[in-house]
Structures are given as C-alpha cells and as structure tokens.
N, C-alpha and C positions, 0 to 999 in steps of 0.2 A: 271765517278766513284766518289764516295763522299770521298771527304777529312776527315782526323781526323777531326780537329777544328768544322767541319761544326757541329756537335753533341752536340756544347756544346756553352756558352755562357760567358764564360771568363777564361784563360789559367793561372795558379797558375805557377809561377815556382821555386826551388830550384836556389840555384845561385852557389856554391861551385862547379865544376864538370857538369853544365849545362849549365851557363852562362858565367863563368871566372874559368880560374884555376893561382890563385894566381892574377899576377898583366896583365894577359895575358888575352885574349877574349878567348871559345873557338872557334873554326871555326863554322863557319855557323851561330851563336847563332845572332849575329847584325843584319844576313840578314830576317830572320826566324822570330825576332820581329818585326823588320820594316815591313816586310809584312801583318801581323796579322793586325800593327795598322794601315795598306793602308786600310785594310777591316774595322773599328773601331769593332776589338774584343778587348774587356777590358783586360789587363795585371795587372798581381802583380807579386811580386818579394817576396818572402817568404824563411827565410834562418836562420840554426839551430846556426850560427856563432853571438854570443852575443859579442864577442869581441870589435864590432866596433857600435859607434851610427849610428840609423838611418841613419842621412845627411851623414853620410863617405860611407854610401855605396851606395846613388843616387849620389854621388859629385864622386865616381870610376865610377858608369855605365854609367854616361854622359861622363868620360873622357875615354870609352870605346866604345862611338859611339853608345852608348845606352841609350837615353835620357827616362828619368823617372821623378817622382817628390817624392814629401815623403812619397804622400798617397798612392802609389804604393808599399812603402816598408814595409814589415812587419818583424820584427826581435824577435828572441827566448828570445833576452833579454825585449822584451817590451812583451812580453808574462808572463815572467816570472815575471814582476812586475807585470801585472796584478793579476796574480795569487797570488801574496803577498798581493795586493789590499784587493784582495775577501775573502782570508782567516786570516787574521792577522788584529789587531784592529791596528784604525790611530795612529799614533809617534810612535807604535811598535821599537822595536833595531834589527838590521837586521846584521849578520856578511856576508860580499860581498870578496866569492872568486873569482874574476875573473878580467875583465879589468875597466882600469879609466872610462869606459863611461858605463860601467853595478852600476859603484859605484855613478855617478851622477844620473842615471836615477832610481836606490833607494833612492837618495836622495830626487830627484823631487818630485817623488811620496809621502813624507813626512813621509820617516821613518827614525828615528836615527841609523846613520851606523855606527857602533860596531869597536871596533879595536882588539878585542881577543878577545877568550874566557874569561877570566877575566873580560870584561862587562858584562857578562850574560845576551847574546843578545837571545831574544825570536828566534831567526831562523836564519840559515845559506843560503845562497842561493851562489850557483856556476852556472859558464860560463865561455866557454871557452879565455884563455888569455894566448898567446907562453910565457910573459915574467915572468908566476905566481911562485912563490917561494918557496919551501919548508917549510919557516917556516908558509907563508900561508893556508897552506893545515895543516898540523900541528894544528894550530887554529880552523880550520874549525871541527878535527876528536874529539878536548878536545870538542869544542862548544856543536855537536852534542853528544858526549856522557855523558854531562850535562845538555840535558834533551832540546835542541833548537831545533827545527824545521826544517825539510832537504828538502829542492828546489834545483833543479837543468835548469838551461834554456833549455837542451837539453842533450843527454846520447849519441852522437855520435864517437863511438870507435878511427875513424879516421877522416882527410880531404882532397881531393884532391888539388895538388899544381901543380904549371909549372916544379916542380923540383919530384914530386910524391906526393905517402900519405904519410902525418906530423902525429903526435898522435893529436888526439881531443879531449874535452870536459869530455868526456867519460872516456878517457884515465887517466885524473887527477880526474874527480872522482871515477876511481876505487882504487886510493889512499886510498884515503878516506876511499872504501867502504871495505877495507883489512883491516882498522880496526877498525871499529864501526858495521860491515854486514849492514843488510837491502840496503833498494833504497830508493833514493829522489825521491819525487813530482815532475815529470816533465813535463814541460811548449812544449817546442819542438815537431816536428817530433821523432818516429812515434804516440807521445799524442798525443790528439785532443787541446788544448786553439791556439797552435798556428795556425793549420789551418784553426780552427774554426775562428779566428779572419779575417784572410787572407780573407776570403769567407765572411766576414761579411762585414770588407772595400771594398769589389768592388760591394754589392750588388748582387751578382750572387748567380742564383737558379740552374745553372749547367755548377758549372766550371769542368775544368779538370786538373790535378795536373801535372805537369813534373820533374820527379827526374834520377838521378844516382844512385841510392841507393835502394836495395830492404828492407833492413830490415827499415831505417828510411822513405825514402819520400815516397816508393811505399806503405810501413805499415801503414806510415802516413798518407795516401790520402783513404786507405779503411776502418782503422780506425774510418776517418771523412765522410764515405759515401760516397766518389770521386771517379770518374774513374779514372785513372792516366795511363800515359806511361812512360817508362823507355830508358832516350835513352844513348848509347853507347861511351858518350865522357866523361867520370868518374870513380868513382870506380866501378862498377859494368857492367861486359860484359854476355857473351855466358856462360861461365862455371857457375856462379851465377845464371844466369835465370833457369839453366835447372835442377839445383839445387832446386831452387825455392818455399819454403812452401806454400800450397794456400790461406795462411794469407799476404801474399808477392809477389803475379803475378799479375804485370800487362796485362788492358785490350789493352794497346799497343807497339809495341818500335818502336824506330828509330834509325837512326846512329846520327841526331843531330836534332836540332830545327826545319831545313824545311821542315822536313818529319813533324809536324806539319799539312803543307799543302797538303803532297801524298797524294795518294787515300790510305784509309780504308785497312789494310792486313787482308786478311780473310783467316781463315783456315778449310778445308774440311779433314774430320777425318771420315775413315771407315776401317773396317778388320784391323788393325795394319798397319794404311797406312797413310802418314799425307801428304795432297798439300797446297803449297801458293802461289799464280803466277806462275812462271815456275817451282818451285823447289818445287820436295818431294823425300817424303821418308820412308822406310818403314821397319818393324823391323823384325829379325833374329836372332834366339837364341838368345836371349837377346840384342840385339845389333842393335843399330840405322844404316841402312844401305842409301847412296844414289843413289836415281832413276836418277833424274836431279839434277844437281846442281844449276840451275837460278841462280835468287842476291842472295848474301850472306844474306843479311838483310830477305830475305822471307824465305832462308833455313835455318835460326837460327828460327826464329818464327813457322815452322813447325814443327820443331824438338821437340823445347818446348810443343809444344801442343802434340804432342805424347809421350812423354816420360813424361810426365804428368798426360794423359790418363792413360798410362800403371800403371806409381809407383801407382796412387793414386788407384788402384784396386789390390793392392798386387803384382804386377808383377816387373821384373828386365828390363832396358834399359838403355842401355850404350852409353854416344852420343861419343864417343870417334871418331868416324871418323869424323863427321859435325866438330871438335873441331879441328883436323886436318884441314879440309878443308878452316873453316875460320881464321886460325892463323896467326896472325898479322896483321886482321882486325876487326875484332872481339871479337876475345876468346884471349885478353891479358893474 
C-alpha cells in the first residue's frame, strides 16, 4: 500500500505540539524523522514561535536527538523581518514587541529599533516573548495609534507545552488589539511568507505540511497550496477535526510522525456510510453511529469524512459516540 510521504517530495513541519512540547520530544517524532532522512526526503522545520533565534531551535532539536542545521529552520520571526524588509524603506525605526533575538534580527536587517512610542517609529512589529511586559504592549497600542505600522510574526491564540497550553503570540496581541481594533500584517502560519519561505529553502515543488493545529498550520498549509496532515500529539484532536471548516481539513492525520510512513487512510463514503480499514460507520437521526470500531486512528478519519459530507450539504451529525469511543486517545 502507498505510504503518505511517498506523494510528496519534502515534509514541512511545525515544531510546537509536533515535534517538542516544551523542553520534551514528543513520542515517535525522533523516530518518524530519522526514517524520512534514511529515505533522503528533505525536512524543514517551520515554527510560528519568534521567541527564540534560529540557532536555539536547531541547538534544542540536535539536543533532542534530532539533528538539523539552520537551513532547515525556518522561523515567524525571520518571516516577519522579511516582511518589514519588503515593505518598509531601509534604516526605517521599527518598535520590537517581543523577544531579545526578534530585537536583534531587526536590528540585523538594518532598521533603527525604537524604544516607545515617543520615537515615532514608522511600525510596530510583535512576537511572541513569555517574559514581555505590560508596559511594552502599552507602547506598542500608543505607537500604533500614532499612525506606525502593525506586523505581527504570527496571531497564534495559544502554545502547546509539556505542562499544557500557555497563552501565545496572539494572546498578547489581542492586548493590543482591544485597544487600537483592526489586525496586524502577519508573517506566520496560517499567512502565507512564512510557508512560502519554508517551501522556498528546501527547493520543493510538493512538500507536505505537518501541524497540530487546524486553524494555524492546517490553514496555513492550504493557504500556501500544501497538502498537509494533522496529527494527534498537540492542540488539536478528534473534537476539532470533526469540527473542522473546509478552510481547515486536512488531506491526512496521524497519531504522530510515523504514520508519516503508514500506508495512505482512504476513506469510502456512500448512502450515509463512512469505511476506513476495519472501522465505519454510519449515521442515524442525526447521529454518528458505529459499525466496527477497528483503529481508533481510521475511526476518527471516517467519522470526519461523514460528518463532513453531511454538515457541509445542510444536514445535522453528531459524532458524539466515535468521541466516546476514542476518549483518552484521541478526543482529549
């Protein structure tokens, strides 16, 4: 049977929730890489997390048993200078909410970095940083309502961690955005610069995206033209999927990385009937009922595909048992 991978010709991944959660690996993700590169499929590493420079996050996945170099990494904060690049004239004055290494790599790029609004810096640009400040964001909301320019690296609500979700990116720029309205220019998943970039450093004419996240990296990856899978060790499980807008469904899941390597889940969809491997299932008064239950992993992806089918032609489906069935492997 044909594996994912085999369809494509280089694997993009999220690292948040796919590859590491906090300072931990998640399971499977070392093994799942290492295999791709026994096969030499080209790998990047693509991540909405501006916080940290490049080298801190190949200098954690080497010290993860996951060896990388730097042109594997692609980060929201190097996106988002580009983006100040393309659109702002050179020595520009930049206000930098975010971390010490989003404030150097504005700097590098050759723009004067602002300390208040009281410089009257032509743009603001934000990224996420645990340790940002109050009176920082403060500065950022005078800046922008003094007429500077609003970037932001990434709009991601939350993060996954070894201890759970922290608030993200998102989180502090809704500060912001409670009081000034509008949205900043963002460089991030689910915009296109940053996975456009990602897909530009590896040279690939059909990568495939891997996220946690439906509304960032799976929106992110169609967004950019990507096929993309979603797999199961992150924020987003069974209830999210079946949820799911079809600006936001991925063409695969997994439970983790080496399902990378399975064979292909395909699903056969007729009369209100959904199969995938051993497991279907079929609906009833509104309600997702099951036939077999096989893997959990083929009975969530059939589910989706039916209740799918159904909503998006006006009709009600309720997966409420499949959600039952796979609790506490699936449908955190």
């Amino acid at each position: 049977m044909t594996e994912v991978v085999a369809g494509y010709d280089a694997v993009l991944f999220d690292l948040d929730g796919v590859v590491y959660l906090g300072p931990e690996p998640v399971p499977g993700a070392a093994e799942g890489i290492a295999r791709l590169r026994d096969r030499n499929v080209p790998v990047g590493f693509v991540t909405n997390n501006a916080a940290r420079a490049p080298q801190a996050v190949v200098d954690h996945l080497n010290a993860l048993g996951i060896p990388c170099t730097d042109q594997e990494v692609v980060t929201a904060g190097q996106a988002g200078v580009l983006m100040l690049t393309q659109e702002l004239p050179a020595g520009a004055s930049v206000l930098v909410c975010g971390s010490p290494a989003l404030v150097e790599q504005v700097r590098d790029a050759g723009f004067a970095v602002a300390l208040s609004a009281d410089d009257h810096p032509d743009a603001v640009i934000q990224g996420y940083f645990p340790e940002l400040g109050w009176p920082t964001l403060t500065e950022a909301a005078l800046a922008v309502q003094r007429g500077a320019r609003w970037f932001a690296t990434n709009l991601d609500p939350s993060r996954p961690t070894d201890r759970g979700l922290e608030p993200g990116a998102g989180a502090q720029i809704a500060a912001v955005r409670l009081v000034v309205g509008g949205e900043p220019r963002a460089a991030g998943k689910p915009d296109k610069p940053l996975m456009l970039a990602a897909t530009a450093r590896l040279g690939a004419e059909r990568p495939i995206f891997v996220g946690d996240r439906l509304d960032t990296d799976i929106a992110g990856g169609i967004n950019s033209g990507l096929d993309t899978m979603l797999v199961f060790t992150g924020s987003h499980r069974a209830p999210e999927l079946f949820d799911a807008v079809p600006s936001q469904r991925p063409d695969h899941v997994g439970r983790d990385l080496r399902d990378l390597l399975a064979p292909v889940r395909t699903v056969s969809l007729s009369d209100g009937r959904a199969r995938c491997g051993d497991a279907s299932v079929h609906l009833e008064d509104g309600r997702v009922r099951i036939d077999a239950p096989g893997d959990a992993m083929d009975l969530v992806w059939a589910t989706a595909r039916l209740v799918w089918d159904v909503r998006d032609a006006g009709g009600v489906a309720d997966p409420g048992q499949v959600l039952e069935a796979v609790a506490g492997e699936l449908a955190r």
